[in-house]
N, CA, C and O atoms as CSV, one atom per row, in Angstrom:
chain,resi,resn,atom,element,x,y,z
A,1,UNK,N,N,-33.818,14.283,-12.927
A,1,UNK,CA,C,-35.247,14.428,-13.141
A,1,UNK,C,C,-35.953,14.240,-11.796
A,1,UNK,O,O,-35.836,13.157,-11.224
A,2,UNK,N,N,-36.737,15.302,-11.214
A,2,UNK,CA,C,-37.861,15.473,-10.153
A,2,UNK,C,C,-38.775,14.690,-10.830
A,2,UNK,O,O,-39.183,14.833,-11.983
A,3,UNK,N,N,-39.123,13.665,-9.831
A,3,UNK,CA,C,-40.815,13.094,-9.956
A,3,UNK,C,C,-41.429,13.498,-9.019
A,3,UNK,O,O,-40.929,13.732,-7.919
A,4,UNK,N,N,-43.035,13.692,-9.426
A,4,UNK,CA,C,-43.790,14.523,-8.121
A,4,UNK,C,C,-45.030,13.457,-8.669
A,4,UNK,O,O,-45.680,13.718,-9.682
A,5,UNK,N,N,-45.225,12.400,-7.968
A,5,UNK,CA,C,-46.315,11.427,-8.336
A,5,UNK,C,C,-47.485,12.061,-6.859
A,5,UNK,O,O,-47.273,12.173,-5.651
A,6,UNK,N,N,-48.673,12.344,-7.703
A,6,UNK,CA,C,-50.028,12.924,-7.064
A,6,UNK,C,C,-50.554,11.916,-6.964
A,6,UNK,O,O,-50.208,10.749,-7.145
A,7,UNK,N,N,-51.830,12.610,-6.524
A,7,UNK,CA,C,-53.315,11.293,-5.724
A,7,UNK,C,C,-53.449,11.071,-7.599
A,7,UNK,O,O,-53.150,10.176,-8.390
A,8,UNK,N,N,-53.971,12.228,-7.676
A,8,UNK,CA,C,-54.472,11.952,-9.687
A,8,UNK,C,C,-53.755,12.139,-10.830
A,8,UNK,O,O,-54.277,11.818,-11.897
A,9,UNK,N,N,-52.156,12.806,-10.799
A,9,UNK,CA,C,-51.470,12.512,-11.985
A,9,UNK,C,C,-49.560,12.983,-11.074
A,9,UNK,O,O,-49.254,13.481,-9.991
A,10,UNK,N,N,-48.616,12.372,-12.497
A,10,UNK,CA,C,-47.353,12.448,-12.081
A,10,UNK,C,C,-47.139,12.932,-13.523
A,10,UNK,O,O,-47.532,12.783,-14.680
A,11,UNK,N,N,-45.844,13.938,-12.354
A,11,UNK,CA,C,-45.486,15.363,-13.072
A,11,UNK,C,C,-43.839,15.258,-13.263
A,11,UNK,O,O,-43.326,14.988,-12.177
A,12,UNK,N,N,-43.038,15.371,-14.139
A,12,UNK,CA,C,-41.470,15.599,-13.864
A,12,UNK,C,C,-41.186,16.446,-14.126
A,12,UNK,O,O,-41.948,16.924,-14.966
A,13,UNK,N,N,-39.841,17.482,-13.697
A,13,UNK,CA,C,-39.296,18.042,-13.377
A,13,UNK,C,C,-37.628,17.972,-13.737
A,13,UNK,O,O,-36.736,17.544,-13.004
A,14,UNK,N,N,-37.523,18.468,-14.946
A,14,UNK,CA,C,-35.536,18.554,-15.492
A,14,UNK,C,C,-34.688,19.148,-13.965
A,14,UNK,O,O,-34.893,20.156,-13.289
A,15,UNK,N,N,-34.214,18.619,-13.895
A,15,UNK,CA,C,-33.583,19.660,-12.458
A,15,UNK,C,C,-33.150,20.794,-12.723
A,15,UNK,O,O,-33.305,21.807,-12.041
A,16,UNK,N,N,-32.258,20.631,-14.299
A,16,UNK,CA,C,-31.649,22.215,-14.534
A,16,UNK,C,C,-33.271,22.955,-15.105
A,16,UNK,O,O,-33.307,23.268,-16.295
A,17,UNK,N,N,-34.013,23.102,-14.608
A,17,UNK,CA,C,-35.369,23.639,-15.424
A,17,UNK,C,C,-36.245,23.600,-13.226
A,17,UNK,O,O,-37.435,23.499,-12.924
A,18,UNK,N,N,-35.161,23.711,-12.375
A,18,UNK,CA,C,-35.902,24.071,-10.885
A,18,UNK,C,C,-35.200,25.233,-10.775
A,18,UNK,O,O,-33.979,25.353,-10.878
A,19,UNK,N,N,-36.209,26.304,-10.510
A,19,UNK,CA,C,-35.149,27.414,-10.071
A,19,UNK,C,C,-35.421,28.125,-8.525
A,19,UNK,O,O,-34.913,29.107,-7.984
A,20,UNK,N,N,-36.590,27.037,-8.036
A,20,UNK,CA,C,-36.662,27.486,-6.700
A,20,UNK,C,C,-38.418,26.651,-5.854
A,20,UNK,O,O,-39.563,26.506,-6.282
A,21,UNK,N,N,-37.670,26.284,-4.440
A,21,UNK,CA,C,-38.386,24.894,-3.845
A,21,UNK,C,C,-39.022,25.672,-2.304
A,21,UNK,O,O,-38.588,25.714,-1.152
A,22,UNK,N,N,-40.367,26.277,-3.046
A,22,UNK,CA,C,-40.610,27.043,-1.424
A,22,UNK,C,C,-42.077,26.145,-0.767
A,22,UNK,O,O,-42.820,25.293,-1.254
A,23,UNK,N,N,-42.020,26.796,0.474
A,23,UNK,CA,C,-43.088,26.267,1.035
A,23,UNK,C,C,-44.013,27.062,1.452
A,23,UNK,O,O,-43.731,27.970,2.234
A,24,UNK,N,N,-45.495,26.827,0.928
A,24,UNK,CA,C,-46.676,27.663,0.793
A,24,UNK,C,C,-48.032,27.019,1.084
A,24,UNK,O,O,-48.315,25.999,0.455
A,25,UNK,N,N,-49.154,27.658,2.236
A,25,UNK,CA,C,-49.849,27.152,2.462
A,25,UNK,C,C,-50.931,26.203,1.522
A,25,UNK,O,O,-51.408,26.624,0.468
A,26,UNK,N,N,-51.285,24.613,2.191
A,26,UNK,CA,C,-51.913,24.160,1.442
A,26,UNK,C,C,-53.415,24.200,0.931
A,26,UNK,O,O,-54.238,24.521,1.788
A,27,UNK,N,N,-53.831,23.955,-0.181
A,27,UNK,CA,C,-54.911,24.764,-0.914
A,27,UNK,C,C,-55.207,23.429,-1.879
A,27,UNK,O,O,-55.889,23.514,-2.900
A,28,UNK,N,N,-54.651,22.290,-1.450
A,28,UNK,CA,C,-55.624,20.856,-2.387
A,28,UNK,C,C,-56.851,20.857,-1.658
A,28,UNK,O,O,-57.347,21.510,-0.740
A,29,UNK,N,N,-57.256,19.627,-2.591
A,29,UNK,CA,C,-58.487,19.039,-2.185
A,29,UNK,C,C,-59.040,18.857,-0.756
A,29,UNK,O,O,-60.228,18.557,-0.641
A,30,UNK,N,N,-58.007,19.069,0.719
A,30,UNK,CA,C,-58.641,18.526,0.979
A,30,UNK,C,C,-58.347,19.955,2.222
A,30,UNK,O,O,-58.441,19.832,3.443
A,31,UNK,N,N,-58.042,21.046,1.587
A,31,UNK,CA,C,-58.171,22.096,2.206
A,31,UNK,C,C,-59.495,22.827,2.957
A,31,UNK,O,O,-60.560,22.778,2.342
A,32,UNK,N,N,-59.471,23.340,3.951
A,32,UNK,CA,C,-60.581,23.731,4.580
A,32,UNK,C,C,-60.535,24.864,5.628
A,32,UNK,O,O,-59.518,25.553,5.712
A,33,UNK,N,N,-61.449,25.053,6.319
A,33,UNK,CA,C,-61.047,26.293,7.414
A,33,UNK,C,C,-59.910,26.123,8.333
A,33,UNK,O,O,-59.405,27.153,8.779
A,34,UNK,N,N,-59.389,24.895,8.712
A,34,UNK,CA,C,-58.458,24.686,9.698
A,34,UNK,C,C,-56.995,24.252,9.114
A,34,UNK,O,O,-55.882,24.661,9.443
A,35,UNK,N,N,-57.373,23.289,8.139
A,35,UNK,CA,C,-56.174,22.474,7.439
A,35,UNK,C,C,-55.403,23.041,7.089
A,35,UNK,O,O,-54.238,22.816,7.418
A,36,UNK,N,N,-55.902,24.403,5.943
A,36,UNK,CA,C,-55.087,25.535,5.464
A,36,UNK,C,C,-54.162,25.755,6.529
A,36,UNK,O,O,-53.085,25.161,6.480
A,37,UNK,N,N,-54.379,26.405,7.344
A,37,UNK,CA,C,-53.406,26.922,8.551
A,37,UNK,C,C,-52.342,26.564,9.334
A,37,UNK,O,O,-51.461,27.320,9.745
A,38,UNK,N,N,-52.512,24.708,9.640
A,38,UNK,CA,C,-52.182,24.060,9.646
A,38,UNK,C,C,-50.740,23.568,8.910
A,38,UNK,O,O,-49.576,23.465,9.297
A,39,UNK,N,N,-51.306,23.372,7.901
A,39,UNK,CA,C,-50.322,22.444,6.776
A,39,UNK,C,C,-49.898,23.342,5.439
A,39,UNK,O,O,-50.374,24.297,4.825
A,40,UNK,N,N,-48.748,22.499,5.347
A,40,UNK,CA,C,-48.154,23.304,4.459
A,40,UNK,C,C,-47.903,22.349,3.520
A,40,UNK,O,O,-47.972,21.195,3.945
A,41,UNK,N,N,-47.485,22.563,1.744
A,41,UNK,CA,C,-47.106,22.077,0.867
A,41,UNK,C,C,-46.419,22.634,0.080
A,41,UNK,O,O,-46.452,23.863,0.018
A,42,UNK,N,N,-45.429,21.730,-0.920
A,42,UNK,CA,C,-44.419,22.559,-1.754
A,42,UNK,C,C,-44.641,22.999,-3.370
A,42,UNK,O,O,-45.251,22.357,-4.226
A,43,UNK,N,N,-43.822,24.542,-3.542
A,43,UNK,CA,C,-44.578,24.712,-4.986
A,43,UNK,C,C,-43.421,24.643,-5.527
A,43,UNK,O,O,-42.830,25.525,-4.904
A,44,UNK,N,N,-42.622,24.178,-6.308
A,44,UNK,CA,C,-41.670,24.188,-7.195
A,44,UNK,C,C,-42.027,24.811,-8.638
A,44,UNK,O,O,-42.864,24.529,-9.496
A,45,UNK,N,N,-40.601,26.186,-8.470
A,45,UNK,CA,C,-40.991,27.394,-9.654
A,45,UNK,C,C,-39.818,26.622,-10.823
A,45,UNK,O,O,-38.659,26.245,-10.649
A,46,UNK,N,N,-40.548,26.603,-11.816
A,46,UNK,CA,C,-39.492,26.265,-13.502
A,46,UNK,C,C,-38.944,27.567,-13.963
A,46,UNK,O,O,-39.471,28.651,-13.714
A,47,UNK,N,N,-37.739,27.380,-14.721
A,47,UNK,CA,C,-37.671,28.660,-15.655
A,47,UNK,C,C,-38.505,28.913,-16.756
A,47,UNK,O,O,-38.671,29.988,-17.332
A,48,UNK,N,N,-39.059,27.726,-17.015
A,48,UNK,CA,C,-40.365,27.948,-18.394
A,48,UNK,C,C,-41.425,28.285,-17.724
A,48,UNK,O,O,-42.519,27.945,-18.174
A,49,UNK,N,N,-41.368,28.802,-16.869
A,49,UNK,CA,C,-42.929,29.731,-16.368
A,49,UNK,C,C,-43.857,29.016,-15.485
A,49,UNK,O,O,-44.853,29.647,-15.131
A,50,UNK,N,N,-43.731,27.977,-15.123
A,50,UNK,CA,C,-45.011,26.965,-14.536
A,50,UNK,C,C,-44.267,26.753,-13.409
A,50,UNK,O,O,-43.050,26.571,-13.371
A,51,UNK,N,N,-44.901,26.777,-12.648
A,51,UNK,CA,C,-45.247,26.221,-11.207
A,51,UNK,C,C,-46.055,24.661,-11.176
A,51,UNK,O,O,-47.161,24.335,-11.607
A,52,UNK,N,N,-44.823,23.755,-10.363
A,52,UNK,CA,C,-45.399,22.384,-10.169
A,52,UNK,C,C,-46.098,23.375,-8.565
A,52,UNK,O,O,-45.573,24.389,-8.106
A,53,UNK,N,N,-47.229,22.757,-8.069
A,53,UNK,CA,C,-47.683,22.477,-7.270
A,53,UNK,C,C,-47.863,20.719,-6.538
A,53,UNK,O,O,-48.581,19.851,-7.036
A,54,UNK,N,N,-46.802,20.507,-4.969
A,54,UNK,CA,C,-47.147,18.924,-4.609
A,54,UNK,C,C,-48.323,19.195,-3.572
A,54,UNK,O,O,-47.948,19.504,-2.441
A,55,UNK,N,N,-49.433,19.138,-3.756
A,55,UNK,CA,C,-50.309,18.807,-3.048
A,55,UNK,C,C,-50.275,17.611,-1.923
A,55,UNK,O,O,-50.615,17.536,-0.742
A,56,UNK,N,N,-49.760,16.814,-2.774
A,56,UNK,CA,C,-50.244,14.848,-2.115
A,56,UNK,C,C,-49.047,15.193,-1.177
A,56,UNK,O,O,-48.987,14.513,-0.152
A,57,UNK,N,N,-48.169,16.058,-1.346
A,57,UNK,CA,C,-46.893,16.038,-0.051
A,57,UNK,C,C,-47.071,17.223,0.953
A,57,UNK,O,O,-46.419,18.264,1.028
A,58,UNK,N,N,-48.496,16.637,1.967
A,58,UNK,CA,C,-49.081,17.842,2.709
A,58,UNK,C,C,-48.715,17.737,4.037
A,58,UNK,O,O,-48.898,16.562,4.353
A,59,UNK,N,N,-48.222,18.470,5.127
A,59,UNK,CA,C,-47.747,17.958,6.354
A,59,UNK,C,C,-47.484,18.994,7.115
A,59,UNK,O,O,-48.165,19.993,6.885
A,60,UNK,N,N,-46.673,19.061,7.983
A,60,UNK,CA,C,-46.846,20.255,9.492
A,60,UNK,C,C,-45.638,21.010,8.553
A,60,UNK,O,O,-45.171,20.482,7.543
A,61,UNK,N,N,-45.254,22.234,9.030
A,61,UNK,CA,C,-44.536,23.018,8.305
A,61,UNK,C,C,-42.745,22.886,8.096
A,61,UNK,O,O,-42.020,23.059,7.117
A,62,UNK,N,N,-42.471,22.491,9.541
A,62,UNK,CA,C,-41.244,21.759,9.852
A,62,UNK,C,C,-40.683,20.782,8.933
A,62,UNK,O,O,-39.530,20.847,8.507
A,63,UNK,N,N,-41.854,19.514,8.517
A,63,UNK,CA,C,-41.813,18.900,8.143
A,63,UNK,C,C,-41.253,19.010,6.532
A,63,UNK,O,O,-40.230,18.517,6.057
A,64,UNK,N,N,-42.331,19.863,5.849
A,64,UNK,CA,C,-42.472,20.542,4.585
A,64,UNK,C,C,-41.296,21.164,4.416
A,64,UNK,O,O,-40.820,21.059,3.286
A,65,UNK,N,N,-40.746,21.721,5.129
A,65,UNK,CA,C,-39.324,22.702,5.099
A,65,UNK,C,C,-38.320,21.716,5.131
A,65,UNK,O,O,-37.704,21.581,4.073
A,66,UNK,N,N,-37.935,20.857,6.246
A,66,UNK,CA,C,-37.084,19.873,5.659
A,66,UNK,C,C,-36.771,19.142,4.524
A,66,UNK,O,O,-35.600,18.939,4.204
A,67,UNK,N,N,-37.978,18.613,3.709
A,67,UNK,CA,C,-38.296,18.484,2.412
A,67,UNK,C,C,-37.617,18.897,1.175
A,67,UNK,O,O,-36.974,18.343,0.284
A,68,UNK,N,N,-38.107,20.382,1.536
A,68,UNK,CA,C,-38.095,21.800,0.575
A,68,UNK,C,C,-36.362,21.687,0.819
A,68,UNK,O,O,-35.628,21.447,-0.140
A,69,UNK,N,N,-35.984,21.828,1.783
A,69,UNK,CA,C,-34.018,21.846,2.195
A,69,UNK,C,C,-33.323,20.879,1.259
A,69,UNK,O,O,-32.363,21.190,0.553
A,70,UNK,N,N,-34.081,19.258,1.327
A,70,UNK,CA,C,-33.567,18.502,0.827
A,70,UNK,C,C,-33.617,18.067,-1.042
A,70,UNK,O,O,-32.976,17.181,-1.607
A,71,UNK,N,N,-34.427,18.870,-1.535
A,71,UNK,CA,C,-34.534,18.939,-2.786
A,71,UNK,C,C,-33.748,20.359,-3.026
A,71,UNK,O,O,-32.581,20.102,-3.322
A,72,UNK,N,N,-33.973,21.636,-3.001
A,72,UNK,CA,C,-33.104,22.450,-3.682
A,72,UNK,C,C,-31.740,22.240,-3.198
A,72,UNK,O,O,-31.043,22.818,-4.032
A,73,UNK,N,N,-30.579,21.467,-1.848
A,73,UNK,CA,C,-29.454,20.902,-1.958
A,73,UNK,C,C,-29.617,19.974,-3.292
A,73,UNK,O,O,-28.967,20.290,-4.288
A,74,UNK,N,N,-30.461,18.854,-3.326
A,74,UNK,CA,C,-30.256,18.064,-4.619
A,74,UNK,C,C,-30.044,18.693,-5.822
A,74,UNK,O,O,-29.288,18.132,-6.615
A,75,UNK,N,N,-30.746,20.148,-6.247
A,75,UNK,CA,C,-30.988,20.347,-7.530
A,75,UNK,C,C,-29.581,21.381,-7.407
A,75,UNK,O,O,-29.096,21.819,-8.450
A,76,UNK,N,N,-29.018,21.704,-6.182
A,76,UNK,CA,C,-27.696,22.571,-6.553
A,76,UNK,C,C,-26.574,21.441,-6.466
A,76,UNK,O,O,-25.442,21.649,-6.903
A,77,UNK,N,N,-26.757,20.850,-6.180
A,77,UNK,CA,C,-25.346,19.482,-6.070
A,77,UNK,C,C,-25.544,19.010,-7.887
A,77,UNK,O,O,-26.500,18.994,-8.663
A,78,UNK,N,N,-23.912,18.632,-8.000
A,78,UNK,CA,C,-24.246,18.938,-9.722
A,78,UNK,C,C,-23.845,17.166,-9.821
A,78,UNK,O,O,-23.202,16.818,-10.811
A,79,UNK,N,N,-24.248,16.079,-8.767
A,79,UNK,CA,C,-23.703,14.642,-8.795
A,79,UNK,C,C,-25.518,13.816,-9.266
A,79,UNK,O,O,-26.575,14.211,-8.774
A,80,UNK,N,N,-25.414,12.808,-10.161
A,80,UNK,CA,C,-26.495,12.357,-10.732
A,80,UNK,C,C,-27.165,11.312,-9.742
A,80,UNK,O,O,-27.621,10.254,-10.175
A,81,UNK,N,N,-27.211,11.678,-8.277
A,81,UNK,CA,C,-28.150,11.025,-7.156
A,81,UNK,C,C,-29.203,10.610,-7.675
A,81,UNK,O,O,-29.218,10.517,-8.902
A,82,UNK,N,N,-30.258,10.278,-6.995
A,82,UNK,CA,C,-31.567,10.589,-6.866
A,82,UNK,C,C,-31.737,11.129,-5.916
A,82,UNK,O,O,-31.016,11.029,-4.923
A,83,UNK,N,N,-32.949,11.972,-6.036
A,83,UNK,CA,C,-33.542,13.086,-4.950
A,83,UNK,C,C,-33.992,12.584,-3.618
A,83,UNK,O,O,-34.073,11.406,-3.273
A,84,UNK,N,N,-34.287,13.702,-2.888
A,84,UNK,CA,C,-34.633,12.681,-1.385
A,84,UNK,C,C,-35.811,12.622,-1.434
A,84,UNK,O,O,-36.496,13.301,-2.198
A,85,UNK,N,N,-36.353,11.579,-0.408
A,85,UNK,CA,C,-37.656,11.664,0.192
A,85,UNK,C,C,-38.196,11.131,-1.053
A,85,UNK,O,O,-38.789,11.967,-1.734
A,86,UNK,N,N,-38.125,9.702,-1.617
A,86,UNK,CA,C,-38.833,9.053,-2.757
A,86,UNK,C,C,-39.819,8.564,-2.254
A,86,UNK,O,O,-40.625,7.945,-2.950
């Protein structure tokens, strides 16, 4: 189970129910003419149709991509870890 705890609510995530961990410019709250461009955040796609959006996990793109690396290895490794970057 993915936890994605926000500024205003926490969301989980079945792992077999991730089918893909990309990184896409950010567009929360605290987005603006520069920030957008800037920073990046992750959208995690379900097979039931919804898109988690992590806002609260907003940062330089490098950063975000390492992230993004270290969760879809978690969700293809079939061992009952916990995920990175808690």
């Amino acid at each position: 189970m993915l936890v994605v705890r926000g500024w205003l609510r926490t969301q989980t995530v079945a792992r077999d129910d991730i089918t893909a961990v990309e990184v896409v410019p950010y567009t929360g709250m605290l987005a603006g003419r520069d920030v957008d461009r800037f920073f990046r955040m992750l959208r995690i796609t379900c097979r039931r149709g919804r898109d988690v959006y992590v806002e609260s996990l907003m940062g330089s793109p490098a950063t975000v991509q390492a992230i993004a690396i270290g969760i879809e290895r978690w969700v293809l490794s079939r061992e009952d870890d916990v995920p990175p970057h808690r």
